[in-house]
KEGUFI-539173 format. One record per atom (N, C-alpha, C): residue in one letter; x, y, z. Coordinates in steps of 0.05 Angstrom, whole numbers, padded with zeros to 5 digits, always signed. Example, Ala and Ser with C-alpha at 12.3 -4.5 7.8 and 13.67 -1.06 7.14 Angstrom:
2
a+00264-00114+00156 a+00246-00090+00156 a+00264-00066+00156 s+00257-00045+00142 s+00273-00021+00143 s+00258+00001+00157 
This chain:
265
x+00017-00024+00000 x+00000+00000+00000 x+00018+00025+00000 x+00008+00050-00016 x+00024+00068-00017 x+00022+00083+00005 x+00052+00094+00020 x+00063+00108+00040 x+00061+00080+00067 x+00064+00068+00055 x+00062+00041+00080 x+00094+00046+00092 x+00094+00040+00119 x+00126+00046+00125 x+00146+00021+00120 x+00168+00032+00119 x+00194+00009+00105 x+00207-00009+00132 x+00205-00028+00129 x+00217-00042+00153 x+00242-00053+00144 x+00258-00049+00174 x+00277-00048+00174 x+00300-00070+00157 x+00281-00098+00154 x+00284-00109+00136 x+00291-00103+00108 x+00266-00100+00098 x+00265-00092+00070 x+00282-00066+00062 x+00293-00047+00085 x+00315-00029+00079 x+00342-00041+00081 x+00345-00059+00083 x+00369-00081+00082 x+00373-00088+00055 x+00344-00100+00038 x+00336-00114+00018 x+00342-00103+00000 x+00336-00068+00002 x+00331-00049-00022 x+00362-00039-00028 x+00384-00050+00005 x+00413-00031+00002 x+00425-00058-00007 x+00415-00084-00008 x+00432-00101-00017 x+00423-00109-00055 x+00398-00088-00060 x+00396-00099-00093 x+00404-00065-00103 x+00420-00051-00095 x+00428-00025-00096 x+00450-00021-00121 x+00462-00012-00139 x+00473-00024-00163 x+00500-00019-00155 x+00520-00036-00164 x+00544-00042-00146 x+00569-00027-00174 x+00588-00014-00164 x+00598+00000-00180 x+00608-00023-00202 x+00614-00044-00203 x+00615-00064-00231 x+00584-00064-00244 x+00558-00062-00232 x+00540-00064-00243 x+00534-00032-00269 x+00538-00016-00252 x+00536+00007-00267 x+00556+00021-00285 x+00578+00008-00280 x+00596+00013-00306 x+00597+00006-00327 x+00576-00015-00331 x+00572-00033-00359 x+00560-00011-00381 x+00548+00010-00378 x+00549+00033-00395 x+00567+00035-00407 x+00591+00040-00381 x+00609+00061-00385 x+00625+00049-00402 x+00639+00023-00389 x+00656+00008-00403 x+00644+00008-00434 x+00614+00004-00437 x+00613-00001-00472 x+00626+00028-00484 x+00616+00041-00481 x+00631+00077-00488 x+00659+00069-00498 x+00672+00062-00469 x+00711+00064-00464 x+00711+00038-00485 x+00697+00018-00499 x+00702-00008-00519 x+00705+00000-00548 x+00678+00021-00548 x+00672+00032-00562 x+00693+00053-00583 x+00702+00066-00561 x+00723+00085-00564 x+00746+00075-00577 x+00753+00049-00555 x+00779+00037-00554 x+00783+00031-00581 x+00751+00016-00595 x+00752-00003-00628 x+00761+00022-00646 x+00750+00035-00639 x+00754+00065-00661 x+00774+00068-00663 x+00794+00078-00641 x+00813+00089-00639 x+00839+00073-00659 x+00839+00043-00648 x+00853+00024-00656 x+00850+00013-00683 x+00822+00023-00708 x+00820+00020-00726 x+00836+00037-00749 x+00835+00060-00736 x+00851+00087-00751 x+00872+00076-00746 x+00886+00079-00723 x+00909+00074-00720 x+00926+00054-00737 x+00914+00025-00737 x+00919+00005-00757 x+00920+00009-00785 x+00888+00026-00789 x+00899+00033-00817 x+00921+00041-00830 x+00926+00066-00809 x+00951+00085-00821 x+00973+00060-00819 x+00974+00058-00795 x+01003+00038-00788 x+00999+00015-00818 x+00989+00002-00826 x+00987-00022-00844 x+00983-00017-00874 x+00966+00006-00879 x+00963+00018-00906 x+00983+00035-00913 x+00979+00049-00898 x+00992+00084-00901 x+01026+00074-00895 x+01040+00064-00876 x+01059+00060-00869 x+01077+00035-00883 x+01062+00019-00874 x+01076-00010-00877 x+01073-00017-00910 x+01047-00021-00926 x+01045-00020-00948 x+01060-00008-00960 x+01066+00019-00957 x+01074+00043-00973 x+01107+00036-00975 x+01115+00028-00951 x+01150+00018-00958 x+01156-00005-00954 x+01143-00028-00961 x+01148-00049-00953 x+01144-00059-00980 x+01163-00073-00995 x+01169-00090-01020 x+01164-00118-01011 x+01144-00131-01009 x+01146-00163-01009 x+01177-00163-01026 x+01186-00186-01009 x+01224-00203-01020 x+01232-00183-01041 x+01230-00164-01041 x+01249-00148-01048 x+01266-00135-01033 x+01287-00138-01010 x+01300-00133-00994 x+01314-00095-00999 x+01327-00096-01015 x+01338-00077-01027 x+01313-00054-01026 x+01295-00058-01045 x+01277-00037-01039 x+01265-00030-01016 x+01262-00048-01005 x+01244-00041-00983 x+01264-00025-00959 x+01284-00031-00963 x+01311-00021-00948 x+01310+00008-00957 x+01311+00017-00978 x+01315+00048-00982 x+01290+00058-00979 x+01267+00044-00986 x+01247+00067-00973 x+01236+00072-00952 x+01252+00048-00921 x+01250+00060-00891 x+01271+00082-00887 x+01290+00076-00909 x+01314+00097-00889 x+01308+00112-00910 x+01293+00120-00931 x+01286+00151-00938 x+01268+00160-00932 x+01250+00146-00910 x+01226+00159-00888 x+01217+00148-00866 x+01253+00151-00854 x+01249+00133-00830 x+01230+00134-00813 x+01224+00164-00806 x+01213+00178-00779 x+01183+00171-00789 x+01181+00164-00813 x+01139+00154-00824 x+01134+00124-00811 x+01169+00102-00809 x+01164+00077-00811 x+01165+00083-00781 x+01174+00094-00758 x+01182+00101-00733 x+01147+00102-00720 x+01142+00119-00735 x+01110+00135-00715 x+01087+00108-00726 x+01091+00089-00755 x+01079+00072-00760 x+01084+00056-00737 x+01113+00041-00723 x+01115+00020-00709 x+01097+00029-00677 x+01107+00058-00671 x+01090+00074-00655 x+01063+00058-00650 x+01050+00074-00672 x+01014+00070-00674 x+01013+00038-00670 x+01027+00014-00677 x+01019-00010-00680 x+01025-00019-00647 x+01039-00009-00626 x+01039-00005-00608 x+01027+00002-00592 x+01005+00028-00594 x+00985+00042-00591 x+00959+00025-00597 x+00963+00006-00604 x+00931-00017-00622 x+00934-00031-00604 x+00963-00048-00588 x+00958-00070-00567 x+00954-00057-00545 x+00959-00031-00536 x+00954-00029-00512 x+00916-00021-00510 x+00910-00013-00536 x+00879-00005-00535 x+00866-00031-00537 x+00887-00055-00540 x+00868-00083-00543 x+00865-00095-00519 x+00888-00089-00496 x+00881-00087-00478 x+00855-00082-00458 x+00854-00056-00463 x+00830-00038-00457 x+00807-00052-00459 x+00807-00053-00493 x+00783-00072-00508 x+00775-00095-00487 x+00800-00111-00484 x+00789-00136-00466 x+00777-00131-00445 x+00781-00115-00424 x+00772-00104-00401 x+00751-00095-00401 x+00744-00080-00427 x+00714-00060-00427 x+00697-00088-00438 x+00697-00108-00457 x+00684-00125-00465 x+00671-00142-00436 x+00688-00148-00431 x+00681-00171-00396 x+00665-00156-00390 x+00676-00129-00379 x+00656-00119-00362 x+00634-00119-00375 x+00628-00102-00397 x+00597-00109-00416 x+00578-00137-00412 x+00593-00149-00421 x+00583-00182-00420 x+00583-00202-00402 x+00602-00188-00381 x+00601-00204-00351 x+00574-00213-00340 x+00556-00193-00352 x+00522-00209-00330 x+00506-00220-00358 x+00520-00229-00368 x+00515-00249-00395 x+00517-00279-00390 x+00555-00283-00380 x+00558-00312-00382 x+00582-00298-00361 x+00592-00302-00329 x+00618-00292-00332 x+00638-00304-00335 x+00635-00332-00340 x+00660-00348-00349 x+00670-00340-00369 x+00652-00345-00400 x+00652-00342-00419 x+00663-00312-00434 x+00650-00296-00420 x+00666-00265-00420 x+00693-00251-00402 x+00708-00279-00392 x+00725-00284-00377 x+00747-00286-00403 x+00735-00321-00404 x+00754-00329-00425 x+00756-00314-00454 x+00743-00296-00466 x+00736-00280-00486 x+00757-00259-00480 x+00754-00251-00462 x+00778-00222-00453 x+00812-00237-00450 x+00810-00263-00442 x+00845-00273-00439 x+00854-00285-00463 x+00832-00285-00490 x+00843-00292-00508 x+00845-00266-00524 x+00841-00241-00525 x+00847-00209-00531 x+00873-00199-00518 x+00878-00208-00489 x+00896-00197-00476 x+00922-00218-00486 x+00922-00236-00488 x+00948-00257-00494 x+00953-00238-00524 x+00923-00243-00537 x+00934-00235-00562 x+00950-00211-00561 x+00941-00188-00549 x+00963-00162-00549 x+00987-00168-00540 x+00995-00192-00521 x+01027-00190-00504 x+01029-00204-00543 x+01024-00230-00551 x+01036-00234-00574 x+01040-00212-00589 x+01023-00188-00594 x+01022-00166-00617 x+01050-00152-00611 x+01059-00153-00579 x+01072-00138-00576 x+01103-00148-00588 x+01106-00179-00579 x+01128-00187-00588 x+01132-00184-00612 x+01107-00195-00634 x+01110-00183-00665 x+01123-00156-00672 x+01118-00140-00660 x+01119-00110-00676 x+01147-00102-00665 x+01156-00117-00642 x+01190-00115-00626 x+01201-00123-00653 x+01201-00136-00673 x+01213-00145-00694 x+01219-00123-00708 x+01198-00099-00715 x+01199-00082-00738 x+01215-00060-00719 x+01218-00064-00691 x+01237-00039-00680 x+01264-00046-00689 x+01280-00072-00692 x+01298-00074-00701 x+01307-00064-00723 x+01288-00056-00749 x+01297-00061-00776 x+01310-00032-00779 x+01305+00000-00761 x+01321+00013-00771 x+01346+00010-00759 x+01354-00003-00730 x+01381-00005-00731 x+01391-00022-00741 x+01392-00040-00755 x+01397-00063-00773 x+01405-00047-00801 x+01383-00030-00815 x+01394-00024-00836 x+01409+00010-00831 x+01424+00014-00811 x+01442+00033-00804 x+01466+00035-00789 x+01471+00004-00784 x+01481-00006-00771 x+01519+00000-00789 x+01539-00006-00778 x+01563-00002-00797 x+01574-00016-00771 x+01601-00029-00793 x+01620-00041-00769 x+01611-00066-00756 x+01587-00070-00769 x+01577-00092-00752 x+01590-00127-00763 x+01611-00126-00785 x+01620-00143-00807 x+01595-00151-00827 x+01574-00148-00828 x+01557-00151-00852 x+01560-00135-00872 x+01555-00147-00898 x+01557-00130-00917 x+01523-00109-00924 x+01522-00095-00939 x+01502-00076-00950 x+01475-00095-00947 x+01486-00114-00966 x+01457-00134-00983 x+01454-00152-00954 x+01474-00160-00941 x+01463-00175-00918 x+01443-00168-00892 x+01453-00138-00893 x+01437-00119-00874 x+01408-00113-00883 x+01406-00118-00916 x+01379-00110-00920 x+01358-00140-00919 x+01378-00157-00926 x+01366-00181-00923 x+01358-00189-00888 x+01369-00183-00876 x+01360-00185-00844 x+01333-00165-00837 x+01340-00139-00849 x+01313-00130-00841 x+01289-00133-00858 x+01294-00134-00870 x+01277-00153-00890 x+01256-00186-00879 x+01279-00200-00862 x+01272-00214-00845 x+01250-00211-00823 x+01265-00192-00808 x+01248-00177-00783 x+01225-00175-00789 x+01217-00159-00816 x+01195-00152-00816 x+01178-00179-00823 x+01190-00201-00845 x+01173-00219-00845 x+01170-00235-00824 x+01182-00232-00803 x+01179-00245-00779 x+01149-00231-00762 x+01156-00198-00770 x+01134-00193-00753 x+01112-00199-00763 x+01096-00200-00790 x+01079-00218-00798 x+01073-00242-00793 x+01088-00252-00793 x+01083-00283-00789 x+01079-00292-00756 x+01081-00273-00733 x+01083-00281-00708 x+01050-00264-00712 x+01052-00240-00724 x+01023-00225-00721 x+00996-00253-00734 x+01003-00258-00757 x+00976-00275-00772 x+00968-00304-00754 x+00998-00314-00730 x+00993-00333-00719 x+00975-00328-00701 x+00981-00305-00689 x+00964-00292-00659 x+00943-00285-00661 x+00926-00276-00702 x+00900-00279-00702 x+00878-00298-00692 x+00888-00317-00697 x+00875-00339-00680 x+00864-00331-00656 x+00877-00327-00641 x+00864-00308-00612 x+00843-00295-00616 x+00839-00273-00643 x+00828-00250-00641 x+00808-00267-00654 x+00804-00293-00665 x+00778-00304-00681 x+00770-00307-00655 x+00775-00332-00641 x+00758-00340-00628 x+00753-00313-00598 x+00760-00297-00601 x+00750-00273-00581 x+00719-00269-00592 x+00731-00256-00619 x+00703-00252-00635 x+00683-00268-00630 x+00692-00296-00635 x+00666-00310-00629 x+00653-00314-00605 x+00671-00321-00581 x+00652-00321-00563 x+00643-00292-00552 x+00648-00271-00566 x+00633-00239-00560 x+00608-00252-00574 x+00613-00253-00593 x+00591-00254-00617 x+00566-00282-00600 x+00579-00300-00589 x+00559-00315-00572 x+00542-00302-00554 x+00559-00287-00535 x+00549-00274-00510 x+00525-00250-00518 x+00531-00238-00547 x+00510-00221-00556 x+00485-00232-00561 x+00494-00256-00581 x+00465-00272-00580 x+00458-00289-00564 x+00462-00292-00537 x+00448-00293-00522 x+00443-00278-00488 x+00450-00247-00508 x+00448-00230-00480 x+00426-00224-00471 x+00403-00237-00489 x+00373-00223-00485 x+00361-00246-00451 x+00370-00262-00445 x+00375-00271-00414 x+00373-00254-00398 x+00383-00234-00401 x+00394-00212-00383 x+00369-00181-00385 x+00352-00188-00373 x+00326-00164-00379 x+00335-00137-00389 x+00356-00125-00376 x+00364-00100-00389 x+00380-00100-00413 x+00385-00131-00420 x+00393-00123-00456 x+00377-00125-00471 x+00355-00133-00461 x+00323-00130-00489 x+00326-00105-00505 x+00299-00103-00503 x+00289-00074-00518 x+00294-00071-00550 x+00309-00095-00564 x+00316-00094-00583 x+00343-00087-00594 x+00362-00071-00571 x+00383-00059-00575 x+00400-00080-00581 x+00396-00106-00574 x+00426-00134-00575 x+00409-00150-00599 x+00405-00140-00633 x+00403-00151-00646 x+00421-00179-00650 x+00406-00200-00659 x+00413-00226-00663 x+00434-00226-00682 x+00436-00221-00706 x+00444-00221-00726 x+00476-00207-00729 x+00473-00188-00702 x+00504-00181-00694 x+00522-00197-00687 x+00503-00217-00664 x+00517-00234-00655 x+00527-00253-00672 x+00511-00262-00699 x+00518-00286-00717 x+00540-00277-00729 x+00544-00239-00740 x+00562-00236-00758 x+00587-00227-00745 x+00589-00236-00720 x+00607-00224-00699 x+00627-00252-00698 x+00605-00274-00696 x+00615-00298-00705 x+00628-00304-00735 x+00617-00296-00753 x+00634-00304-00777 x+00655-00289-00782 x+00653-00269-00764 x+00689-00250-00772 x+00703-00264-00749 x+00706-00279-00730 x+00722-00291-00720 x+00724-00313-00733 x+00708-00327-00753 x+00718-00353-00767 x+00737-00337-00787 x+00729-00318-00796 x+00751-00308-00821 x+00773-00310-00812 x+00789-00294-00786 x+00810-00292-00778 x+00824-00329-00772 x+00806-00345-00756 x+00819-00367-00753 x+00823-00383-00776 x+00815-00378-00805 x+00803-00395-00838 x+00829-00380-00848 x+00838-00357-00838 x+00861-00342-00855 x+00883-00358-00846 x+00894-00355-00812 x+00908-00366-00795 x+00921-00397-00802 x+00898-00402-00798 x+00904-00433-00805 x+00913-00438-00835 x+00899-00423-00851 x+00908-00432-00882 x+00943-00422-00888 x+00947-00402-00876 x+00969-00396-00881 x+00992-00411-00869 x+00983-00429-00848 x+01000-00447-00838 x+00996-00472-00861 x+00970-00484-00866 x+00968-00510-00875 x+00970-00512-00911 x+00972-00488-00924 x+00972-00483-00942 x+00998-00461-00964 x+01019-00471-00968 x+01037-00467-00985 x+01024-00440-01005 x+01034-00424-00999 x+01023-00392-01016 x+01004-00380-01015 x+00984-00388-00996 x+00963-00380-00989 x+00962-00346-00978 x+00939-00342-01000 x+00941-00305-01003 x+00913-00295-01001 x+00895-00320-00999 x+00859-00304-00997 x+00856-00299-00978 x+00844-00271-00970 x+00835-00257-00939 x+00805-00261-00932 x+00797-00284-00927 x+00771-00289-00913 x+00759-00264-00906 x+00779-00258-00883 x+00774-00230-00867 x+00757-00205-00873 x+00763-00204-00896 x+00766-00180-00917 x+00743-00176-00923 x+00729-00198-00927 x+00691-00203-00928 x+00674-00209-00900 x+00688-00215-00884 x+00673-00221-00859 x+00675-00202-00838 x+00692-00178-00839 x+00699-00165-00820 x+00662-00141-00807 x+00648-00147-00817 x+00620-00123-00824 x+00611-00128-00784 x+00613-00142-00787 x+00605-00155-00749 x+00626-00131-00723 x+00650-00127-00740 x+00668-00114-00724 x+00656-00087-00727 x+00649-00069-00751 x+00641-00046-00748 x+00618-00045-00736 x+00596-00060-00741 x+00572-00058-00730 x+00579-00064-00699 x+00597-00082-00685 x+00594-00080-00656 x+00611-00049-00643 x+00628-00038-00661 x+00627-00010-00657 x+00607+00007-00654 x+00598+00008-00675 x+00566+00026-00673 x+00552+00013-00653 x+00539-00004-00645 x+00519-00014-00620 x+00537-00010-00592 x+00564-00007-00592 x+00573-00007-00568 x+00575+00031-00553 x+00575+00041-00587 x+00574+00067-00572 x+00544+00084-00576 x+00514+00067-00589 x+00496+00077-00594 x+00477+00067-00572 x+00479+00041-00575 x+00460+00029-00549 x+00468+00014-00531 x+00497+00002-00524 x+00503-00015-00514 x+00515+00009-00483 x+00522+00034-00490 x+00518+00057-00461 x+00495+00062-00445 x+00472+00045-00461 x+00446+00055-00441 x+00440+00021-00425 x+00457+00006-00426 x+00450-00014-00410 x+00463-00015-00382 x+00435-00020-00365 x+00449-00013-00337 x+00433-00032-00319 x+00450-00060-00320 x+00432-00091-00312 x+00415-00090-00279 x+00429-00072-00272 x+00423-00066-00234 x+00390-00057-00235 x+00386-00040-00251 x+00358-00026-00252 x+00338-00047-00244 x+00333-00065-00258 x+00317-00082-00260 x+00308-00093-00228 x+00331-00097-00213 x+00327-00110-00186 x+00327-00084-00170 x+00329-00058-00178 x+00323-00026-00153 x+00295-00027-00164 x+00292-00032-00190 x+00255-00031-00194 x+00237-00047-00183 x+00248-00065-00186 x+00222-00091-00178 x+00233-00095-00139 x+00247-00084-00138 x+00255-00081-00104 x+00229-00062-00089 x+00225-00040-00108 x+00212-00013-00096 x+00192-00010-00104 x+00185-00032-00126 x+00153-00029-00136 x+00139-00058-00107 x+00151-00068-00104 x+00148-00087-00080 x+00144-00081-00049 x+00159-00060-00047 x+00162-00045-00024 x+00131-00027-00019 x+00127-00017-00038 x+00109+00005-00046 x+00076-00006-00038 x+00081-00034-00050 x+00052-00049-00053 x+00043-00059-00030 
């Protein structure tokens, strides 16, 4: 009955379904995921298109040699930014769990330690491309010209090849995100329509691309088709839902409401 008084009880009841600072950050964190994906997409670009493409000669050693050291300080701020992507993948992992934590929390456990491994690998990868300008500036070191370009030349294909192994990680992240979306509707405050199904499925097939690339390039002698390249649409779209509707979810409400519409009655 309304204005009925609160016993002492039920003011216990109402401070223990009260929303707990992990409960109410799940906004926030989508925002800071949100942010993080963005940030780390530009970044990549530049670093991989703009940078790496631009002076990087597949086995052509020699060329690819004169066009870091005739713009070194472009290939420098590229290795930079690719730097700048593992520590925001970091982030990423942290802001994801928390999102998805009142989903499955195992499952958005294990989703975040296969993002975070993947960055310590990203990191070792891209330690490769720090070598290649002192390698090709190196003097006195007894190598000749062509041997120095041939080593960094190396480096770099090393850092690819440690990077395309560690995709693997980033598939199966994808997928079990892409699980936990489709079936976040469990969770009353991810209704409303905002955790479309179909995100979740295509969230899943861009993590098969990455593990279909991975693997082929191990099991398959010259293998050059990018799965990826077609499947990635799941990654932008969980950008957009993380910073359009995935900030208005706030799972605590549900149990301060039905706490105080109970109280009331």
């Amino acid at each position: 009955m309304a204005g009925a008084a609160v016993t002492p009880d039920q003011e216990r009841s109402i401070e223990y379904h009260r929303p707990s600072t992990t409960e109410t950050s799940v906004g926030r964190a989508s925002v800071i995921a949100g942010l993080a994906l963005l940030s780390m997409t530009v970044l990549a670009v530049f670093a991989n298109f703009v940078v790496l493409d631009g002076l990087i000669s597949p086995g052509d050693a020699t060329a690819t040699a004169t066009a870091v050291l005739g713009d070194e300080a472009t290939f420098r701020l590229g290795v930079a930014s690719l730097f700048a992507v593992a520590v925001l993948d970091l982030i990423v992992a942290w802001a994801l769990y928390t999102v998805f934590k009142p989903v499955h929390a195992g499952i958005a456990l294990l989703s975040a330690w296969f993002r975070a491994v993947f960055a310590g690998i990203f990191i070792v990868a891209i330690s490769q491309l720090m070598s290649v300008p002192q390698l090709l500036g190196a003097t006195g070191a007894g190598f000749t010209t062509e041997q120095q370009y041939a080593q960094a030349l190396l480096s770099i294909e090393s850092f690819y090849n440690i990077w395309d192994g560690a995709l693997i990680l980033v598939g199966l992240h994808l997928m079990l995100v892409g699980y936990l979306l489709y079936k976040s509707d469990a969770v009353r405050s991810y209704t409303s329509g905002y955790v479309p199904k179909v995100l979740g499925l295509l969230l899943v097939i861009a993590g098969a691309g990455y593990v279909v690339d991975s693997f082929g390039r191990v099991l398959l002698a010259g293998y050059t088709f990018e799965v990826a390249v077609f499947t990635f649409v799941g990654e932008v779209l969980l950008i957009l839902w993380l910073l359009v509707y995935g900030r208005r979810i706030s799972p605590a409400e549900d149990s301060v409401d039905d706490q105080s519409v109970s109280v009331m009655t």
